[in-house]
Each structure stands twice: as C-alpha cells, then as structure tokens.
C-alpha positions as CSV (number, residue, x, y, z in Angstrom):
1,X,22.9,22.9,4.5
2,X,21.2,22.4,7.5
3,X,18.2,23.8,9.4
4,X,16.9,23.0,12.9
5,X,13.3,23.1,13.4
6,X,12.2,25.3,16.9
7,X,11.2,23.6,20.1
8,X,10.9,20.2,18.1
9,X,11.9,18.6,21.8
10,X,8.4,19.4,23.1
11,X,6.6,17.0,21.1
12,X,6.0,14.1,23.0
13,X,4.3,10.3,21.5
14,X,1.2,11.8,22.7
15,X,0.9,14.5,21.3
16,X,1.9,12.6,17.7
17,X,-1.4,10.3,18.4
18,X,-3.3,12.9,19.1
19,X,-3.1,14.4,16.0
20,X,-3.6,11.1,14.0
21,X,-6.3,10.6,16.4
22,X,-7.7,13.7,14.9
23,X,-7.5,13.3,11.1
24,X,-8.6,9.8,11.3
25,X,-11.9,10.6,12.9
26,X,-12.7,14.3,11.2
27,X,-12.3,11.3,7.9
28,X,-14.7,8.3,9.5
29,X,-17.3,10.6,10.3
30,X,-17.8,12.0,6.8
31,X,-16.7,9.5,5.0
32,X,-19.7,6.2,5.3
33,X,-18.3,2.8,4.5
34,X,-18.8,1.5,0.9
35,X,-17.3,-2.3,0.5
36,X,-16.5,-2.5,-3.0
37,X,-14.1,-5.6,-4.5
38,X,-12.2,-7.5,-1.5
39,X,-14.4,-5.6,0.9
40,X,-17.4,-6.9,0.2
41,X,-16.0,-10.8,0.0
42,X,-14.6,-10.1,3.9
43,X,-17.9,-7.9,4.4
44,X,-20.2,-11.4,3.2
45,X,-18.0,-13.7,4.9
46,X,-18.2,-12.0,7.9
47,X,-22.1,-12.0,8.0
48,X,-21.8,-15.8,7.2
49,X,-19.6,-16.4,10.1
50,X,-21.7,-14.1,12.3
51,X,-25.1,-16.0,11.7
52,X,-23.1,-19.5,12.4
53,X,-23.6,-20.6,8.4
54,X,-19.9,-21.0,8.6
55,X,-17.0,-19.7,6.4
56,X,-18.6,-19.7,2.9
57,X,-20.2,-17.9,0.0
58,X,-23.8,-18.9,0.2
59,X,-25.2,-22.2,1.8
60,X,-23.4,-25.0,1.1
61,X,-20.1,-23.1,-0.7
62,X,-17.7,-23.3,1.6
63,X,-14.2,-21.6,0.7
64,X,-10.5,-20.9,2.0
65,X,-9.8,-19.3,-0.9
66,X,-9.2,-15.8,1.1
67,X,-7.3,-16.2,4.5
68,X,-10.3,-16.3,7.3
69,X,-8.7,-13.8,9.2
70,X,-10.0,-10.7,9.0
71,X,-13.2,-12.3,8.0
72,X,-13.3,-14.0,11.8
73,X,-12.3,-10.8,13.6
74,X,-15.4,-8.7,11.9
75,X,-17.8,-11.7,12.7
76,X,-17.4,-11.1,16.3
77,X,-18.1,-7.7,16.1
78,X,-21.0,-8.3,13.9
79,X,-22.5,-11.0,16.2
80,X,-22.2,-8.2,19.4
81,X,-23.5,-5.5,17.6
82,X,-25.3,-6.8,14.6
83,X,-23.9,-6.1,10.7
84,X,-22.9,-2.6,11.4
85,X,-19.9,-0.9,10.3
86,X,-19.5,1.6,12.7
87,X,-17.6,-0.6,15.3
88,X,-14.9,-1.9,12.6
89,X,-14.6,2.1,11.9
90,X,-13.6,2.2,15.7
91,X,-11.5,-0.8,15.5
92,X,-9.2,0.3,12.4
93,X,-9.1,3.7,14.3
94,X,-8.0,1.7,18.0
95,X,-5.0,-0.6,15.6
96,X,-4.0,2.4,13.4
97,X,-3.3,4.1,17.0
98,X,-1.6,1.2,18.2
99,X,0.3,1.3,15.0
100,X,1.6,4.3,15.1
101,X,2.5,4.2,18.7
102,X,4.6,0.7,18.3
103,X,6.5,1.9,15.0
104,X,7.6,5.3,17.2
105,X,8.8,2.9,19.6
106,X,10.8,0.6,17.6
107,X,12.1,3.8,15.8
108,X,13.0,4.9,19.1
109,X,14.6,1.7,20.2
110,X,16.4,1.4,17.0
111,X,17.8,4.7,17.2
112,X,16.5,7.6,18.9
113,X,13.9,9.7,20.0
114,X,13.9,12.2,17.6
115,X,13.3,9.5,14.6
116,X,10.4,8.4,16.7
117,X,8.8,12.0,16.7
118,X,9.8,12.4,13.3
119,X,8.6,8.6,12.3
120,X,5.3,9.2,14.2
121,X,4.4,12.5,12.2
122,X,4.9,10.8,9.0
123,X,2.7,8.0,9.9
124,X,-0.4,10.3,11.3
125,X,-0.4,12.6,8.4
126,X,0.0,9.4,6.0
127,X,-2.8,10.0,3.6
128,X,-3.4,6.5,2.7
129,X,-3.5,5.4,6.2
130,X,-6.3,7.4,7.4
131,X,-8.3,6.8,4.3
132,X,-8.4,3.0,5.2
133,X,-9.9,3.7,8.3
134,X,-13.4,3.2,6.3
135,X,-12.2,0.5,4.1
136,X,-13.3,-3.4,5.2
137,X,-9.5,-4.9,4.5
138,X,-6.8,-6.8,5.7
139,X,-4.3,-4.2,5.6
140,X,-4.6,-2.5,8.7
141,X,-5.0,-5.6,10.9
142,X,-2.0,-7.0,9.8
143,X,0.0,-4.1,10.1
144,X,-1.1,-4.1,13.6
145,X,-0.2,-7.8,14.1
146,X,3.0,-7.6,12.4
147,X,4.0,-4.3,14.1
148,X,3.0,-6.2,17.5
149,X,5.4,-8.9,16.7
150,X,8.4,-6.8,16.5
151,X,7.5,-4.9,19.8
152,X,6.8,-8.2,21.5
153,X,10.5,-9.7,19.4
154,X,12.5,-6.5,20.8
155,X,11.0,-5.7,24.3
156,X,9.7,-8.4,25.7
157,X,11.9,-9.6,28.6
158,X,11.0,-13.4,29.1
159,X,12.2,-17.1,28.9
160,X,12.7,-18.4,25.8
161,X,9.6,-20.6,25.5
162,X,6.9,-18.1,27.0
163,X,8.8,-15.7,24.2
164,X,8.3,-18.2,21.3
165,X,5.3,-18.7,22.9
166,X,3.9,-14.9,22.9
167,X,5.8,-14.3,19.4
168,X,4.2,-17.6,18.3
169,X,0.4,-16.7,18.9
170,X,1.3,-13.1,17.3
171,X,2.5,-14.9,14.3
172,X,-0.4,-17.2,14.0
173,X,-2.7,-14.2,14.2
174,X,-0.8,-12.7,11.4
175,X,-0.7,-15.4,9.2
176,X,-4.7,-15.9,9.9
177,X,-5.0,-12.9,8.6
178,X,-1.9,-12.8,5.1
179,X,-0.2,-15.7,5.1
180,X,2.9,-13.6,3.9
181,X,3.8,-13.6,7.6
182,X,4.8,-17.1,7.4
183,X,8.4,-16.7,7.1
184,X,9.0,-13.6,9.5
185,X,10.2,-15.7,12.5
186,X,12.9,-17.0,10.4
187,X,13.6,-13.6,9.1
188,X,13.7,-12.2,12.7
189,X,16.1,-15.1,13.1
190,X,18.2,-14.2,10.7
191,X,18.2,-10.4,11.8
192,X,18.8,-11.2,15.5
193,X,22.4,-13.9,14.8
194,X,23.7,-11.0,12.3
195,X,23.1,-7.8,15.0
196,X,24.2,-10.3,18.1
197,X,27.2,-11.4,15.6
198,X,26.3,-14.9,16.6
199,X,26.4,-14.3,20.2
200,X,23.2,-16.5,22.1
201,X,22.7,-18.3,18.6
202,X,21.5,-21.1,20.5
203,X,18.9,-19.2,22.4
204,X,17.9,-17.0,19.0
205,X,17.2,-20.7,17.2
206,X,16.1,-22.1,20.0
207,X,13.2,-19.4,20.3
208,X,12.6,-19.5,16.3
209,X,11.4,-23.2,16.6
210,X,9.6,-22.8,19.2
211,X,8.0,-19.9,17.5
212,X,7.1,-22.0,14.6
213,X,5.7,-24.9,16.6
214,X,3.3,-22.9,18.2
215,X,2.4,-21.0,15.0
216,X,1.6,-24.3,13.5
217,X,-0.2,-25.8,16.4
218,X,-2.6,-22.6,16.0
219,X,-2.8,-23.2,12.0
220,X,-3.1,-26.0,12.3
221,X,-7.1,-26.5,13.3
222,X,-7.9,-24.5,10.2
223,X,-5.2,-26.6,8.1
224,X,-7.4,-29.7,9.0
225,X,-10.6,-28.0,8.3
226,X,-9.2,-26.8,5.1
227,X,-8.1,-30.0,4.1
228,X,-11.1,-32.4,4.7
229,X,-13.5,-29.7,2.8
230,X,-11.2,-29.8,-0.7
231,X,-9.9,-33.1,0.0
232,X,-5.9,-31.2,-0.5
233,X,-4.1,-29.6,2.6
234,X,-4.4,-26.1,2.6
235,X,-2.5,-24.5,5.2
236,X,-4.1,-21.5,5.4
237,X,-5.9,-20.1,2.1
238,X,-6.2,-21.3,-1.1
239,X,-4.9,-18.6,-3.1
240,X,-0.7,-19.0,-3.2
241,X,-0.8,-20.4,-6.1
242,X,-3.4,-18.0,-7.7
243,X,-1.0,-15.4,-6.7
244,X,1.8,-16.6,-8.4
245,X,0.1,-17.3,-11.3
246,X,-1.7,-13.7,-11.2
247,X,2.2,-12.3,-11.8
248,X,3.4,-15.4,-13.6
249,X,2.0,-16.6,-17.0
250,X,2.1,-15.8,-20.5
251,X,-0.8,-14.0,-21.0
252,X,-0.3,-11.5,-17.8
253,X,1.6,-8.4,-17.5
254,X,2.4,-9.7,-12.9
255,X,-0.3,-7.3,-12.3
256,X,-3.7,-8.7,-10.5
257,X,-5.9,-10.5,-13.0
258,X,-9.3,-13.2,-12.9
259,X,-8.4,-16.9,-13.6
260,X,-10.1,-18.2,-16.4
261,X,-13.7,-18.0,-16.0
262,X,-13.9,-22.1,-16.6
263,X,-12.4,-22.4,-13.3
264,X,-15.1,-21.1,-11.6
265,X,-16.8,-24.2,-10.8
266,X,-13.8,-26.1,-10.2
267,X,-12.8,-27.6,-6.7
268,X,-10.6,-24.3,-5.1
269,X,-7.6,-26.1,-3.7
270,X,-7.3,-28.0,-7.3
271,X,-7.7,-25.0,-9.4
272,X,-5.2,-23.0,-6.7
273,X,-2.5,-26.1,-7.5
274,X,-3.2,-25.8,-11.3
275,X,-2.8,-22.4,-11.3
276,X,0.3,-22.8,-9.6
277,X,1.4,-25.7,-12.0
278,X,1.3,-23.1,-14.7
279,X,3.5,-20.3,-13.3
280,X,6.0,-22.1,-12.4
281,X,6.2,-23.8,-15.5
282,X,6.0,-20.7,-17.1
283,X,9.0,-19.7,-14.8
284,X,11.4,-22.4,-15.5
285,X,10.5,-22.2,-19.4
286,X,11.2,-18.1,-19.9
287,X,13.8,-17.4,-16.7
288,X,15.0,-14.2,-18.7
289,X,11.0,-13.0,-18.8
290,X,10.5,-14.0,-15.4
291,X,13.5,-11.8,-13.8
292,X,12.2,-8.6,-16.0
293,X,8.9,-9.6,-15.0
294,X,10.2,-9.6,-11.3
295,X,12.0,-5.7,-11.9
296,X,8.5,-4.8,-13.9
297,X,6.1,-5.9,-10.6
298,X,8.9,-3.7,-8.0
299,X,7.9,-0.8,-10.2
300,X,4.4,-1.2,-10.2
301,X,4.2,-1.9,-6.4
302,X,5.5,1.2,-5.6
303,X,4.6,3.5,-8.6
304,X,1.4,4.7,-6.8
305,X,-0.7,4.9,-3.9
306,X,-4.2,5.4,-4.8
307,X,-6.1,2.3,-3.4
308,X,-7.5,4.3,-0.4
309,X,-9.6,6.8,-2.6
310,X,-10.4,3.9,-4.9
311,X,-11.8,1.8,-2.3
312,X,-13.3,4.7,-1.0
313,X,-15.0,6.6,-3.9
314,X,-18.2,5.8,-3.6
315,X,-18.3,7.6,0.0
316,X,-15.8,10.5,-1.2
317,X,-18.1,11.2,-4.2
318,X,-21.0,11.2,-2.0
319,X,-19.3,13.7,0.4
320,X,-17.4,16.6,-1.6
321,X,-18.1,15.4,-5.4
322,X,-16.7,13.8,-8.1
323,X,-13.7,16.4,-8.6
324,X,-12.7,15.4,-4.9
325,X,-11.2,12.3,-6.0
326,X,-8.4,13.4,-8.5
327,X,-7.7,15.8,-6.2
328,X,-7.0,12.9,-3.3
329,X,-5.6,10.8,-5.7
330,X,-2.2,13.4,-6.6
331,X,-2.3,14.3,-2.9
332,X,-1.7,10.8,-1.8
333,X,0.6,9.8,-4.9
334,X,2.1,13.1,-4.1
335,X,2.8,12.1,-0.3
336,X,3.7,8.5,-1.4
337,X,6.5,9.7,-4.2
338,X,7.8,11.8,-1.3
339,X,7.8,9.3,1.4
340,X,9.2,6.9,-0.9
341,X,12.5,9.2,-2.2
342,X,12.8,10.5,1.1
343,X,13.4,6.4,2.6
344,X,15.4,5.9,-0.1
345,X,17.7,8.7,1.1
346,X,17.3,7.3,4.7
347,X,18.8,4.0,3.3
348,X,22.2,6.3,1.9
349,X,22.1,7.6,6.0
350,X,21.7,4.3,7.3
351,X,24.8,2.7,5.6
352,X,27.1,6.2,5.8
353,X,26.5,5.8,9.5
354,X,26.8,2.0,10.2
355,X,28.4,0.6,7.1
356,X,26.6,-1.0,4.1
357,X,26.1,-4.8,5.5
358,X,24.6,-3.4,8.3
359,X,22.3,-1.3,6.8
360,X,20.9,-3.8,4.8
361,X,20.9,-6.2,7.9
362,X,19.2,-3.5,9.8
363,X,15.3,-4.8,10.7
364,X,14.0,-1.8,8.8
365,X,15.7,-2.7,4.9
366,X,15.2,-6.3,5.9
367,X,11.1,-5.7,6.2
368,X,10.8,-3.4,3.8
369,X,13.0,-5.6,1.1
370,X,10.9,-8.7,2.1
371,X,7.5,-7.7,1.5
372,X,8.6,-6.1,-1.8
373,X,10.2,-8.7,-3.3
374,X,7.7,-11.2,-1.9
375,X,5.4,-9.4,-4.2
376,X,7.8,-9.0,-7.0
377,X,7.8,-12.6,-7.0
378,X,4.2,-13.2,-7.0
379,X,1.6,-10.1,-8.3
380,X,1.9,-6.5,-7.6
381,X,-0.8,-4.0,-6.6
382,X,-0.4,-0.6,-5.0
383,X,-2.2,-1.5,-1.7
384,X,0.5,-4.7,-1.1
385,X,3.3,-2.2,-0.5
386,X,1.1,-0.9,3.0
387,X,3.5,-3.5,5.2
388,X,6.0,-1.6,4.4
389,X,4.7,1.6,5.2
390,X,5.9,1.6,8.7
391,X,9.5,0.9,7.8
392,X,9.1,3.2,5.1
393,X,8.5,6.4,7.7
394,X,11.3,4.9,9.8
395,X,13.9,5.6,7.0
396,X,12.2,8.8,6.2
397,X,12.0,10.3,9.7
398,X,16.3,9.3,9.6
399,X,16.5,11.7,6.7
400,X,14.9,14.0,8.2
401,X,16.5,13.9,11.4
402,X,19.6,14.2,9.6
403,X,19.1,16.6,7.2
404,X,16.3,18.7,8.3
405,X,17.2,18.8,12.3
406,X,21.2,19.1,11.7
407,X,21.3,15.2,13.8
408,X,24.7,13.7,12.5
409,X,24.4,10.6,14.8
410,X,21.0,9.9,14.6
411,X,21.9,5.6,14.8
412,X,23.1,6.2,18.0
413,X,20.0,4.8,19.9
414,X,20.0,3.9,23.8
415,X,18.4,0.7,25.2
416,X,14.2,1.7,25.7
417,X,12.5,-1.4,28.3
C-alpha cells in the first residue's frame, strides 16, 4: 500500500542544497580538522608541493606511491593561503554542493523530477557525506570529478572532438586523483551503443578514443616523471599492485593490510610489481580461494559505513565526548543499511519497469557494479564504496518514488538540456 507525501511538488533543487548546505556547515564549524592515516600522507604532501620541495616524503624521497591528485589540488590552496585547513573545509563544502546538484540532475534526466528531489534529500541528509567535509581525502573530489563527467557525457551538446575533448580533461582529472577512473570512458562506451541500440556507434567510438588520447596526453607528463624517478613506468601511482596484493595473498583476509616491513626501503615501483607478482600468482594457484575471496571483499565493502567518524574522532571526541562516537557510528551504519536495502529494491523497480537487460545496462547498476567489483577484485574498505554513493541514492529515491509517492512510471523521464 501506498501513501503520497503532501505538497512534495514544492520542493525545488534549491531548496534540496539548501538544506545540505546547512548540515554540512552547522558540522565544519564544530567539528576542527584532525588528519589521521591517509590524511595526513595528502596533508604532508601537500605542504611539500606547496613550499616547491616537490612531491615527496622528506628531502630527497620522492614518491608516486599515492595518486598526486588530491595532493596537487590542496598545494594550491596552501601556497594562497598558507597550510590552513579552513579553505579545503570550504572546498569539500563548494564539490559536495556541486555533487549533489549534478546527481539530481542526472536522476532527473534519467527519469524524472520527482527521483531528483527524492535523490537529492538522500544525498544532503547522507550522514557520511557531511562528515567528510572535515576529512583531508580523496573521496569527495573524485566524486565531484566523476559526477562532472557524466553531466558533461549526457548534456553537453558539442562536436565529437571538443566532447572527447571536455570528457577527456574530466577524465584525466579523475584519474589524477584514483586511478580507478581509468576505464570509465570505455564503460560510458559500452553504456551509450547498448541505450542507442547501436545507432551512431561510429560517433560513440569515435568520441571514446578521442577521450582516451587526451586522457593520456594529460597522464602522460606525470607518467614520464614517474618513470625516470623509479627507473619503471608508472602511469599514475605506484600502488595497483599493492592493492591487489592487499586483497590477494595467502596471509590476508582482501581487507587493507602493510606490506612487509622489509620493503620499506625498497625502490616503490619494484616493490609495487613484486607485490603484484605475488597476488596474481596467488590467484592462478588457488582460483576457488580467490572467487570466495572476491564474494568475502563485496561483503565487507558494503557491511559498514563508519570511516567518517573514524577519520573524524579526534575532533568529535573533542566536541561532544567520547560516547558521541558510538552513537554516530549506528546512526551512519543505520542510514547506510537503509540506503543500501532500499537501492537494492530500486534495482527490482528498475527491471519491473524496463526489463532486466536494461536495468542492468542502465548507467546507474553499471557504476554502482563497477566500482564494487573493482574492489572485490582488489581490497575492500568501507570508505571505497563512497563512488557509489550517488548511484546508490538514485535507486533509492526510485523506491521511494514508487512506493512511498504512489509513482508507477517513475522511468518515464523527458529529455532535460
């Protein structure tokens, strides 16, 4: 049964940002910035970048090992305003914005304006979303880029090449910033020939390379760096095959873990392709482990979401107390658990409407299916499900149009330029 909620029509996209607007700054200004674990790597390679000693861990130490991206972008607004971590507060605040308008308009454009509202809510109130708005990370920004790239993939109206162009420098800046976003284009690729059913296949190619040739043209400064410090090419970071072996190897459980502490003095790029070595020969020796290895790591990515208090504790604890944080810990597992049944029943909408294959061609199960499996390949952790997130209120705010508004053709979207 079915219940309509009153005058939901006068909510408009501003009103939405308005209120995340809200809860994400009552939380940055009593909540102080703490960096603890990856934060304070991007924090002190920031500084280093900002004071021209270059991308490195002291004098003399340089390193790929972490994608330079988000790195680069704090540096600039350390070298304007000096190491202060009030103007990256701002910026997380400015993308989450951004974020949350471009997912209500891609949720609009995919199907209507009600999921938009809906989609937008979800995303503002998202517990975990505002609490990263004082964390020093690479989540947010790449959110931001990668939701960018599907506004710029669905609404920009443009030639082919100043497309592939505009798609391309998007990319790179994604990629700069987690190299996971490598193989979007030919995702989007793949998404666009199956929803044009091959129609313009040419033009939908034709764009992907030149997509890909500009990505790599902007890589590829970086790739050269990269490769005359460690003497191996290294596209972007030197961490892939870390990764793999993080989630791959016999004494692991594909949960995060240190490398042996012998490596620490080893050449980066060489220890990165040794660690590789291992995983995948741990792979091709125990298949059977590595397939329930693979279901074990998409139940731990999405088991919890915790990282924001985590990464925030020392600045909760100095705010409300101690007790605070188990208190935000079941409220954003509590939120998460929700979110995450209430997208899986969005899915069930989404192929009762338009038909399993399409459903599972649509851009939102294609995204969300990527980034999980990409890390069900390689090592799970709460926070590497956040990619997802967007996609993940899309589906919900279809269940909720459906079931809680009374929509029964909530797929039926109308063209938004």
């Amino acid at each position: 049964m079915s219940f309509r909620i009153r005058r939901f029509e006068l909510w408009s996209y501003s009103g939405v940002l308005l209120l995340a607007f809200l809860l994400r700054l009552i939380w940055d200004v009593l909540i102080r910035v703490h960096p603890v674990s990856d934060s304070t790597v991007y924090d002190l390679f920031a500084r280093n970048l900002a004071n021209g000693s270059g991308y490195e861990y002291y004098p003399g130490a340089l390193t790929a090992h972490w994608p330079v991206g988000t790195s680069f972008i704090y540096s600039l607004f350390y070298r304007v305003f000096g190491a202060r971590y009030g103007p990256i507060v701002i910026l997380n605040l400015i993308i989450a914005l951004a974020t949350v308008w471009m997912t209500m308009r891609l949720a609009e454009k995919w199907f209507n304006r009600d999921v938009a509202i809906y989609c937008g809510f979800i995303l503002a109130l998202w517990p975990n979303q505002i609490e990263f708005g004082t964390v020093l990370a690479s989540e947010l920004l790449f959110s931001f880029f990668l939701m960018s790239w599907l506004v710029a993939d669905e609404f920009l109206r443009v030639n082919l090449f100043v497309k592939g162009a505009v798609l391309g420098a998007i990319g790179a800046a994604a990629c700069y910033v987690r190299p996971t976003g490598l193989l979007i284009p030919a995702i989007l690729c793949g998404v666009a020939l199956v929803r044009e059913k091959g129609h313009a296949a040419s033009r939908v190619v034709g764009q992907t390379v030149v997509v890909y040739l500009v990505m790599l043209a902007l890589i590829a400064p970086w790739s050269i760096r990269n490769t005359r410090v460690f003497g191996r090419f290294a596209l972007i970071s030197n961490n892939g095959g870390e990764n793999l072996w993080e989630g791959n190897n016999p004494t692991g459980n594909g949960e995060a873990q240190n490398f042996p502490a012998y490596m620490l003095t080893m050449n980066e790029a060489i220890r990165d392709a040794d660690l590789g070595a291992v995983a995948k020969a741990y792979i091709a020796q125990y298949p059977g482990r590595f397939v329930i290895r693979t279901f074990k790591k998409i139940y731990w990515l999405n088991s919890h979401e915790t990282i924001g208090v985590y990464w925030n504790e020392e600045g909760i604890a100095e705010r409300f107390g101690e007790r605070a944080l188990v208190i935000l810990k079941v409220v954003d597992d509590g939120y998460w658990w929700l979110c995450l049944f209430l997208a899986i029943v969005g899915e069930f909408v989404l192929a009762r409407q338009v038909g399993v294959w399409s459903a599972l061609t649509h851009p939102v199960t294609v995204m969300w299916g990527y980034f999980t499996m990409v890390h069900a390949v390689i090592v799970a952790q709460d926070r590497y499900h956040m990619p997802s997130v967007p996609f993940i209120a899309v589906l919900v705010a279809l269940t909720l149009s459906r079931y809680v508004k009374g929509e029964h053709d909530v797929l039926i979207s109308q063209p938004v330029d």
